[in-house]
C-alpha positions as CSV (number, residue, x, y, z in Angstrom):
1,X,64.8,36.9,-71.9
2,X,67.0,35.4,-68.9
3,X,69.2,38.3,-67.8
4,X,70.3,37.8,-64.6
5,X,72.5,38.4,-61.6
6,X,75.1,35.8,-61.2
7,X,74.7,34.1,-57.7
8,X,76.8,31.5,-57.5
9,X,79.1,32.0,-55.3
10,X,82.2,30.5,-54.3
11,X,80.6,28.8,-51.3
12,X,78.1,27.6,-52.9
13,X,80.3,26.1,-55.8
14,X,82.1,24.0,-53.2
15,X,79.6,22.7,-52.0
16,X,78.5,21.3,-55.0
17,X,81.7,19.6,-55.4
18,X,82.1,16.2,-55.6
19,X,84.3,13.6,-56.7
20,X,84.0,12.7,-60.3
21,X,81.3,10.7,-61.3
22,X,81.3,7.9,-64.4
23,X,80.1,9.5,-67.6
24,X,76.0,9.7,-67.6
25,X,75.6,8.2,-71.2
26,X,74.2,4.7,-71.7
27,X,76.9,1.9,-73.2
28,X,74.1,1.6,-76.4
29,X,75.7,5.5,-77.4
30,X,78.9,4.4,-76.3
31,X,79.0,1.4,-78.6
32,X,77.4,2.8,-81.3
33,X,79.7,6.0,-81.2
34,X,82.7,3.9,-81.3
35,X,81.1,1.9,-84.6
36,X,80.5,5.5,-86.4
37,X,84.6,5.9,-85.5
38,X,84.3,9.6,-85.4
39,X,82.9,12.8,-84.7
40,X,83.8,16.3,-86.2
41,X,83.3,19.4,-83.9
42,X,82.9,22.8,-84.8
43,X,84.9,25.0,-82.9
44,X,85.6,28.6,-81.4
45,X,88.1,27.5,-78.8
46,X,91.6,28.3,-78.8
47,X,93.1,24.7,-80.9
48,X,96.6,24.0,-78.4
49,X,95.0,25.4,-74.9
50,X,91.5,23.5,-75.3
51,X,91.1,20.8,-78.5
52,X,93.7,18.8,-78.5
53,X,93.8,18.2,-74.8
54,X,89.7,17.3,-75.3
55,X,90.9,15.5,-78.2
56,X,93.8,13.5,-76.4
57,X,91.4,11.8,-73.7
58,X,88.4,11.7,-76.0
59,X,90.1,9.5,-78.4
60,X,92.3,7.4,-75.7
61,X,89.4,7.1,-73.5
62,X,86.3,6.1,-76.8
63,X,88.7,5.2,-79.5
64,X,86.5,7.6,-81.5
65,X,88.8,10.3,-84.0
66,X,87.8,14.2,-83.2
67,X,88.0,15.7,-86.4
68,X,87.9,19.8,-85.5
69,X,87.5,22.8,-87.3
70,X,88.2,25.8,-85.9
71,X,87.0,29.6,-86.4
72,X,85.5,32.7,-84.6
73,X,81.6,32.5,-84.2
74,X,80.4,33.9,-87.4
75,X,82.7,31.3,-89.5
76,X,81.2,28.6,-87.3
77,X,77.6,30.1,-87.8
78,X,78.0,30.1,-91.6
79,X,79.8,27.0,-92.1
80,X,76.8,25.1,-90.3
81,X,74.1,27.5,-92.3
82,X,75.5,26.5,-95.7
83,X,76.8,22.8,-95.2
84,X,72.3,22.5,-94.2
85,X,71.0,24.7,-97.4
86,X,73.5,22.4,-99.4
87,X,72.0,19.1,-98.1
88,X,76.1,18.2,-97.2
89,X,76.3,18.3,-93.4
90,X,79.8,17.5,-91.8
91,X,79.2,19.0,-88.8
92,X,78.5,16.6,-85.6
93,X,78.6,19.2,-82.7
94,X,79.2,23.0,-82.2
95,X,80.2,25.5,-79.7
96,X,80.0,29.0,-79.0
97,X,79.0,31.7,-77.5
98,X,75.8,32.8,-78.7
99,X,76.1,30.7,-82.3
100,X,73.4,28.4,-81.4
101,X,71.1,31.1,-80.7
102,X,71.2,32.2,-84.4
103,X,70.8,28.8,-85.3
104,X,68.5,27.3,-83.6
105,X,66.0,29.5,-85.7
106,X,66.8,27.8,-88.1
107,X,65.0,24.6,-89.5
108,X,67.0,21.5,-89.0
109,X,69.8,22.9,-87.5
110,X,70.1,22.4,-83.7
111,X,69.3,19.1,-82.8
112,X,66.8,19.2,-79.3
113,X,68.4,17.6,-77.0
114,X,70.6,17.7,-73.8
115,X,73.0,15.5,-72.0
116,X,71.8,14.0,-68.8
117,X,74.5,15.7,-66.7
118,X,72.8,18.8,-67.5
119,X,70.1,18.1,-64.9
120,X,72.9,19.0,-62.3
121,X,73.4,23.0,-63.9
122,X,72.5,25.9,-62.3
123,X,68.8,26.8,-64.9
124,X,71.1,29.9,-66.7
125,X,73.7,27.2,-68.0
126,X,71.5,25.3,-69.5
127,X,68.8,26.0,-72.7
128,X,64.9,25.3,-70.7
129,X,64.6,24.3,-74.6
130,X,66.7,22.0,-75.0
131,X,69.6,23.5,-77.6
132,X,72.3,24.0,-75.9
133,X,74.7,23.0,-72.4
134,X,77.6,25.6,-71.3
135,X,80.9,24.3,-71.0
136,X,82.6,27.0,-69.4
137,X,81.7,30.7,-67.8
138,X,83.2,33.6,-69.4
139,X,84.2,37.6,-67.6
140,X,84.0,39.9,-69.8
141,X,86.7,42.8,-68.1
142,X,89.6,44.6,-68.5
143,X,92.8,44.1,-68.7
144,X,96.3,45.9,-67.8
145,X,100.0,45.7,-69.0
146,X,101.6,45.7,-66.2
147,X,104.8,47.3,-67.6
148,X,102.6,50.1,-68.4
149,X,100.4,50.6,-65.9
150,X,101.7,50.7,-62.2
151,X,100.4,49.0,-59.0
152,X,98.0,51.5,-57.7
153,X,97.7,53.3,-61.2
154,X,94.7,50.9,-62.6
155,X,91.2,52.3,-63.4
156,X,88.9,51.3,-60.7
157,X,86.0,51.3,-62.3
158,X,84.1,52.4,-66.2
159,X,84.7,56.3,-64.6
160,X,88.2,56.0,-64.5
161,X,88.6,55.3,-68.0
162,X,87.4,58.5,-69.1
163,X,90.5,59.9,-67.5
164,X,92.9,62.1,-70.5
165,X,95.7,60.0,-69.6
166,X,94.4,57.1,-71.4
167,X,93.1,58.7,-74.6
168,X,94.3,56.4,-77.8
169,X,96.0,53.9,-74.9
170,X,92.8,51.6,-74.9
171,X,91.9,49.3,-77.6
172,X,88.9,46.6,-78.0
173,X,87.9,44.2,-81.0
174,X,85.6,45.6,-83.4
175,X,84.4,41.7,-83.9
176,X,80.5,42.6,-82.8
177,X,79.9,39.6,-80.5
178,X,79.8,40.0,-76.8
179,X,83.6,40.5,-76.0
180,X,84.2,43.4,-78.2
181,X,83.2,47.1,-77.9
182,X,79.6,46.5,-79.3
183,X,79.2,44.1,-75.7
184,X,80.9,46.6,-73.9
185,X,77.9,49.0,-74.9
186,X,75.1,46.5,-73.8
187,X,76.4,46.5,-70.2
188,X,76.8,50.0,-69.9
189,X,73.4,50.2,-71.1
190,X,71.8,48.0,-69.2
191,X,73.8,49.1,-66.2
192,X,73.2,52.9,-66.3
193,X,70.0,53.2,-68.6
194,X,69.8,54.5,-72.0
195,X,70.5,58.5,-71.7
196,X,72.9,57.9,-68.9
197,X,74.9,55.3,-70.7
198,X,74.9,57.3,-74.3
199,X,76.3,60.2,-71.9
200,X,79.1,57.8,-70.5
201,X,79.9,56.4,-74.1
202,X,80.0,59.4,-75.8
203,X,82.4,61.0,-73.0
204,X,84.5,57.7,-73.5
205,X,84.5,57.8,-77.3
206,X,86.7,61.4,-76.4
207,X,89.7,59.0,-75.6
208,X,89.7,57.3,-78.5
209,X,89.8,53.7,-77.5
210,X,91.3,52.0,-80.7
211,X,89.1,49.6,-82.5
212,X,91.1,46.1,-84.0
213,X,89.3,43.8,-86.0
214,X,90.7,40.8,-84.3
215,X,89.3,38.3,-81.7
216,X,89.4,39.5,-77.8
217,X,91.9,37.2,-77.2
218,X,94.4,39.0,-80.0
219,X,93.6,42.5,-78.3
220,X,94.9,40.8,-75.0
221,X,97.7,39.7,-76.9
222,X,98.8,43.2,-78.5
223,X,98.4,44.6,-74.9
224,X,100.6,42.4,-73.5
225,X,103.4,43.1,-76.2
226,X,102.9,46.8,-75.1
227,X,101.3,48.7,-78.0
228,X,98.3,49.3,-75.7
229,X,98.0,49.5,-71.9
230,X,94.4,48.6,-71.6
231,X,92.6,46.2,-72.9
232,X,88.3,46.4,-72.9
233,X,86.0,43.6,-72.7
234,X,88.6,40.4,-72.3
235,X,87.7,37.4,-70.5
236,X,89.8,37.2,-67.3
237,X,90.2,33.3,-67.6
238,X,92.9,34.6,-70.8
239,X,94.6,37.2,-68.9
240,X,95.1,34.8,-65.7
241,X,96.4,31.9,-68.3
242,X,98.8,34.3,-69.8
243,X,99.7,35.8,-66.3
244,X,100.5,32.3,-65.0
245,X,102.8,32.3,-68.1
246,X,104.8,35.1,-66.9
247,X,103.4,37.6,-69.2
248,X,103.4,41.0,-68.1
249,X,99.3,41.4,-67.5
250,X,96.8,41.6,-64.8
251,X,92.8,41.9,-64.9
252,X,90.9,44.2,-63.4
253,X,87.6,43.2,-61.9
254,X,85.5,46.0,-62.5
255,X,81.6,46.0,-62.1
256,X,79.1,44.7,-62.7
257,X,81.0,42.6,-65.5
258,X,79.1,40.8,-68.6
259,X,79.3,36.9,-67.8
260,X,78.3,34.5,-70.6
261,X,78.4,31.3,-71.4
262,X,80.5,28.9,-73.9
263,X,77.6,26.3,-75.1
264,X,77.8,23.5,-76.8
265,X,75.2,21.7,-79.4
266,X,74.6,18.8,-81.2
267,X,73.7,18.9,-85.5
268,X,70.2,18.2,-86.2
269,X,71.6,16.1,-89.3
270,X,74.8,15.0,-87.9
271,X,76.5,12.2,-89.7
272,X,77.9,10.7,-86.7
273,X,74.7,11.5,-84.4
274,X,75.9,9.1,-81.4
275,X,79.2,10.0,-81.3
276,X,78.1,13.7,-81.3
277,X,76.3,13.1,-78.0
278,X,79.2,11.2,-76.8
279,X,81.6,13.8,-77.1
280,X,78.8,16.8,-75.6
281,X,78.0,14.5,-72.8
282,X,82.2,14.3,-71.9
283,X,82.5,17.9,-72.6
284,X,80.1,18.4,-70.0
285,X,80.8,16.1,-67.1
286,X,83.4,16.3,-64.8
287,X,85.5,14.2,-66.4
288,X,85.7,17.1,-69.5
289,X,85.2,19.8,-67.5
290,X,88.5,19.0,-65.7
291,X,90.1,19.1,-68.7
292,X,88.8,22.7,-69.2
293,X,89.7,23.6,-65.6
294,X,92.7,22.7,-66.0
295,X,93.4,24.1,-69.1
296,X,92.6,27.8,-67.9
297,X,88.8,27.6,-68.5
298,X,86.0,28.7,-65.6
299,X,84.0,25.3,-65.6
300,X,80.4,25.6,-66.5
301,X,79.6,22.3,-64.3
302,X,79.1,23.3,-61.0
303,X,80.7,20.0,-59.7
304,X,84.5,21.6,-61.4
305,X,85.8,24.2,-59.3
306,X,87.7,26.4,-61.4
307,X,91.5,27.0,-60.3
308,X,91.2,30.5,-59.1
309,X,87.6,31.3,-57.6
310,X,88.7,34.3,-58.0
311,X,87.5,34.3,-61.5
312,X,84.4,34.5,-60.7
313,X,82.0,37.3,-59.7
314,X,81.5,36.9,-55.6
315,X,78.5,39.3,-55.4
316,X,80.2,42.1,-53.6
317,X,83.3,44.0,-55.1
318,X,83.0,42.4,-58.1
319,X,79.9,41.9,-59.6
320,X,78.2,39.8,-62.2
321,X,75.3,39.7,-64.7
322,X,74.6,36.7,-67.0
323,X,73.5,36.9,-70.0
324,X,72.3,33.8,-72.4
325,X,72.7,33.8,-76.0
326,X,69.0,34.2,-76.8
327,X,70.1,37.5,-74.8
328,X,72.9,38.2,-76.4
329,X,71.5,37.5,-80.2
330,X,68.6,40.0,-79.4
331,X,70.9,42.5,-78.2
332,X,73.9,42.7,-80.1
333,X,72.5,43.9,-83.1
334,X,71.3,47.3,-81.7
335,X,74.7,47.8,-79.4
336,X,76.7,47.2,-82.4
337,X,74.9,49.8,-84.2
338,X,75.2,51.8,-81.4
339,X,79.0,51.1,-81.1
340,X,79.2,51.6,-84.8
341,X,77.7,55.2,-84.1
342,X,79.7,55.9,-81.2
343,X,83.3,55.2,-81.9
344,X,84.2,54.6,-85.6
C-alpha cells in the first residue's frame, strides 16, 4: 500500500522543467506502429476536451488512426474483462483511474510494461510493477456556484459543511469510485480515524447531501446550472476549465484533499501491440502531456507544468494525500459500503 503525502511542490516542479525532449521510443516501434495503421484506446476522458486533441497530433504526427471508445471506469473495466474471456480483444491501451488495478489481477490482461519516459516520474506516478504510467494528477475538492454562494460565504473546511444552512444544498455522485461520496468517506477516514470520522459522517449525513448517479464531472455541471450550491469530491482541474469558460463556479481547496492519478496501460493481447506503446509513450512525454496541459489537465510528467500551480496541493494551506489505485481498489469497497450505510 503506497499512501502518501504529496510533496511535490511547485518549486520543485519547475525545476524539473525542461524544454521538450524527442519522443523516447525506438524508430523499430515507430515503423512498425505505422505498418499496424492503428490503435484503439479505451477511454474515461472527457471525448472534445482530451481525445480528439490527442487524436489530432497523434495521427498528423504517426499517420496511425486512434480508434476511441469512451465510458466511465466500470464500462471500460468490463469491456476489457469480456472482450479477454471471449478470446476477441479490440482493445490496444486503457486509461483510468484505478481500472488497471482491477485488472491487472487478471490473467492476460495488463500487459507489463512501461514507457521509457517513465524513468523521469516521481515513484507514486508510476506502477514499481510495471502496469501502469499516470498521465495526469487529479484533486478531489469541492466546489461552489458562485451565484449562490458569496465571496466570504464558502465553507472553509469538512466542519463548515455541517452547517444547517446547507442541508439538501450539497450533492455528490453516487458512482463508487474515488470522486464520489464513497471517496469522500476514505479521506475522512483516513484523516480523522475510524470513530472520529463515522462521528463526522453521520453528523454530515443530517444535511442531506443529495446523491446523483452521474459522473463527478455531471454533479459540477448541475451545480453550476444552480440546482445545487455545492459540489463534493470534484476534481478542481474541471471547475478551473469551466471557470476559465465564464461559468459561474470556483473550488475550494480544502484539506487534506484526495489526489489520484489518471493511468494509462497497454492490453496484454493487443491487436496493434506497437502502436499501443506508441501512443502510451506520447501520452506520457512532454510532447502529450502538453496536450493535456493545455487542455485543462494537471500533467502527470513532472517536466509539464500545469497552467495554474495552483492546482496543486503546496504542502501548507492546502494539503494533499496520494493515493494509487492498488490503494484505491482495496479501499473503495468498504467506503462504499460505508457510504451506502451512511447516506442512502
Amino acid at each position: 500500500m503506497r499512501c502518501s503525502s504529496l510533496c511535490l511542490s511547485v518549486s520543485v516542479l519547475l525545476a524539473l522543467a525542461t524544454s521538450t525532449p524527442a519522443l523516447a521510443v525506438s524508430q523499430e516501434i515507430i515503423e512498425a506502429a505505422k505498418k499496424e495503421g492503428q490503435v484503439t484506446w479505451y477511454t474515461t476522458q472527457i471525448v472534445n476536451q482530451l481525445v480528439v486533441p490527442v487524436q489530432n497530433v497523434f495521427e498528423k504526427k504517426y499517420g496511425v488512426k486512434i480508434n476511441y471508445v469512451r465510458g466511465n471506469t466500470g464500462d471500460v473495466i468490463l469491456r476489457v474483462l469480456n472482450e479477454v474471456k471471449a478470446g476477441r480483444v479490440a482493445c490496444d491501451v486503457f486509461d483510468g483511474l484505478s481500472t488497471v488495478a482491477t485488472l491487472e489481477h487478471e490473467k492476460d490482461v495488463v500487459l507489463k510494461w512501461l514507457p521509457d519516459e517513465a524513468k523521469s516520474y516521481p515513484p507514486e506516478r508510476v506502477d514499481p510493477n510495471g502496469y501502469w504510467t499516470a498521465t495526469y494528477i487529479a484533486m478531489s475538492v469541492a466546489g461552489v456556484n458562485t451565484d449562490l454562494v458569496k465571496p466570504g460565504e464558502e465553507p472553509k473546511n469538512w466542519e463548515d459543511l455541517l452547517n444547517p444552512k446547507w442541508k439538501g444544498k450539497m450533492a455528490w455522485s453516487s458512482a463508487g469510485s474515488s470522486t464520489s461520496g464513497s471517496g469522500f468517506v476514505g479521506i475522512v477516514l483516513d484523516t480523522y480515524g475510524e470513530a472520529k470520522g463515522m462521528e463526522y459522517l453521520r453528523k454530515l449525513a443530517q444535511n442531506q447531501v443529495v446523491n446523483l448517479p452521474v459522473a463527478s464531472r455531471q454533479v459540477l455541471d448541475n451545480v453550476i446550472a444552480g440546482e445545487y450550491a455545492i459540489a463534493l469530491q470534484i476534481n478542481n482541474h474541471h471547475a478551473s476549465i469551466s471557470a476559465k469558460q465564464g461559468a459561474p463556479v470556483k473550488w475550494l481547496p480544502m484539506s487534506p484533499t484526495m489526489v489520484n492519478s489518471g493511468n494509462i496501460s497497454v492490453s496484454a493481447k493487443a491487436p496493434h501491440p506497437n502502436a499501443a506503446k506508441l501512443l502510451a509513450e506520447f501520452l506520457v512525454s512532454p510532447e502529450g502531456q502538453t496536450i493535456y496541459r493545455d487542455n485543462g489537465y494537471v500533467p502527470a510528467n513532472p517536466k509539464v507544468l500545469p497552467l495554474d500551480p495552483s492546482l496543486l496541493p503546496n504542502g501548507t494551506d492546502f494539503k494533499g494525500v496520494f493515493y494509487t489505485p492498488e490503494k484505491l481498489d482495496e479501499k473503495l469497497p468498504i467506503w462504499d459500503k460505508i457510504f451506502q450505510e451512511t447516506f442512502k
